[in-house]
C-alpha positions as CSV (number, residue, x, y, z in Angstrom):
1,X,116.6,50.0,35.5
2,X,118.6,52.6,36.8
3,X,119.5,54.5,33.9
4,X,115.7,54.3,32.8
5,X,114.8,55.8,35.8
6,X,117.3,58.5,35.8
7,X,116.2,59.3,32.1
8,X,112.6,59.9,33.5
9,X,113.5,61.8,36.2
10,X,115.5,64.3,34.1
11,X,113.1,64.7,31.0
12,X,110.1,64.6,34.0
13,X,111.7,67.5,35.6
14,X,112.6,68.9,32.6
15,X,108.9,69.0,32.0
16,X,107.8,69.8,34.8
17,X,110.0,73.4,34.2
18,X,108.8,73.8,31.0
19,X,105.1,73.6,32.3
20,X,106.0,76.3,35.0
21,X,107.7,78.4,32.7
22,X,111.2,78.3,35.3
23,X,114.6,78.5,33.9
24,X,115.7,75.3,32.0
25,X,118.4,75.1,29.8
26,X,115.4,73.5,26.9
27,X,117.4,70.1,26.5
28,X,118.4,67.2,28.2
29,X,121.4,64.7,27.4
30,X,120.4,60.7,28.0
31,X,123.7,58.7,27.8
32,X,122.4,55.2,26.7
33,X,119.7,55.4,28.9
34,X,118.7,51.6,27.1
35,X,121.6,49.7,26.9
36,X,121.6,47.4,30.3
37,X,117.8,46.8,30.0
38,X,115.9,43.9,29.7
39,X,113.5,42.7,28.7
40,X,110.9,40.2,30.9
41,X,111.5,36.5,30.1
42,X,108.3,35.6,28.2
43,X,108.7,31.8,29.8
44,X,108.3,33.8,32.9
45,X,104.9,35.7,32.4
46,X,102.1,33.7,33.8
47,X,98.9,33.7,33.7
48,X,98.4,36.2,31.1
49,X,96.0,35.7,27.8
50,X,97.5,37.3,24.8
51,X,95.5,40.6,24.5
52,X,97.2,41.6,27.7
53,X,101.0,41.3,26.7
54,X,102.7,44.4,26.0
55,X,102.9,45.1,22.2
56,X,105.4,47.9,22.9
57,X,108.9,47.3,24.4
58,X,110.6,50.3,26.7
59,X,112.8,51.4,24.2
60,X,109.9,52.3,21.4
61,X,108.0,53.6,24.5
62,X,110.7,56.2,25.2
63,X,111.6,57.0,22.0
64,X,107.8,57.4,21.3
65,X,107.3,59.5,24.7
66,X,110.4,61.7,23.9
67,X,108.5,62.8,20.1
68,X,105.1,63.2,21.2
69,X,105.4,64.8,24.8
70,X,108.3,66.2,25.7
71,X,108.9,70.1,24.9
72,X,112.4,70.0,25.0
73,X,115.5,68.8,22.6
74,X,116.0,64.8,23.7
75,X,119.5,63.8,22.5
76,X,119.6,60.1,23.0
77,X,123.1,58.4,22.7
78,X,122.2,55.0,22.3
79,X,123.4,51.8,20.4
80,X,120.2,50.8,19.2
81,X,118.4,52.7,16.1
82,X,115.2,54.1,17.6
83,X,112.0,52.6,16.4
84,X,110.8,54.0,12.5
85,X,108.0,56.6,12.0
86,X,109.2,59.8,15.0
87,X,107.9,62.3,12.9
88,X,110.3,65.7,13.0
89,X,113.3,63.3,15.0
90,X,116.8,63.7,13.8
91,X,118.9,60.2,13.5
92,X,122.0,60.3,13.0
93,X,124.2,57.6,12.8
94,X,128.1,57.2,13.8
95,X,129.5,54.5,11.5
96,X,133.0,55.2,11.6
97,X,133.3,54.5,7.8
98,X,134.5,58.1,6.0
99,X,131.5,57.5,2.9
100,X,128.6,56.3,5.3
101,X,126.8,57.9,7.8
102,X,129.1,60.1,10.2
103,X,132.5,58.9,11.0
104,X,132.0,59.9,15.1
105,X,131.3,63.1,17.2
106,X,133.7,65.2,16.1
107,X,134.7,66.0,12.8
108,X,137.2,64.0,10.5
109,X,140.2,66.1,9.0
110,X,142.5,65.2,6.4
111,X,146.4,65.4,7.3
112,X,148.6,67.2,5.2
């Protein structure tokens, strides 16, 4: 929960000085903000008919929150792909296979 709540706290005051117009640098950087969550045990939710589960799980929810309301650049590292239809989101996707994807962060050179 931790690293969901630091994730909201940076893009919420990131927000927040977008809003204002004070100095921001117009990103933010979330490290894996998704990785050690979750979800609720559905065994454990009682008492619940089914029109009131959630239909959404967290990590849609941010990804979702991060495309439709946030001003700034989001860059997400995460190990999950983010859910489909963020329209005007860039994915890209380390693979470290040379003819797929992108090999990792920083370039691949050829030795000589």
């Amino acid at each position: 929960m931790r690293a969901i709540l630091h994730g909201a706290f940076t893009t919420g005051l990131a927000q927040y000085c977008f809003d204002r117009n004070l100095e921001h640098p117009g990103f933010v950087i979330l490290d894996s903000p998704l990785i050690t969550y979750r979800g609720p045990d559905p065994e454990v939710i009682v008492g619940q008919e089914d029109d009131e589960l959630m239909t959404v799980t967290v990590g849609q929810a941010l990804f979702r929150h991060l495309n439709e309301h946030f001003d700034g650049q989001a860059i997400v590292i995460e190990n999950t792909d983010p859910p489909s239809g963020l329209d005007g989101a860039v994915t890209i996707k380390f693979t470290k296979v040379l003819d797929s994807g992108r090999y990792g962060f920083f370039p691949v050179h050829e030795r000589s």
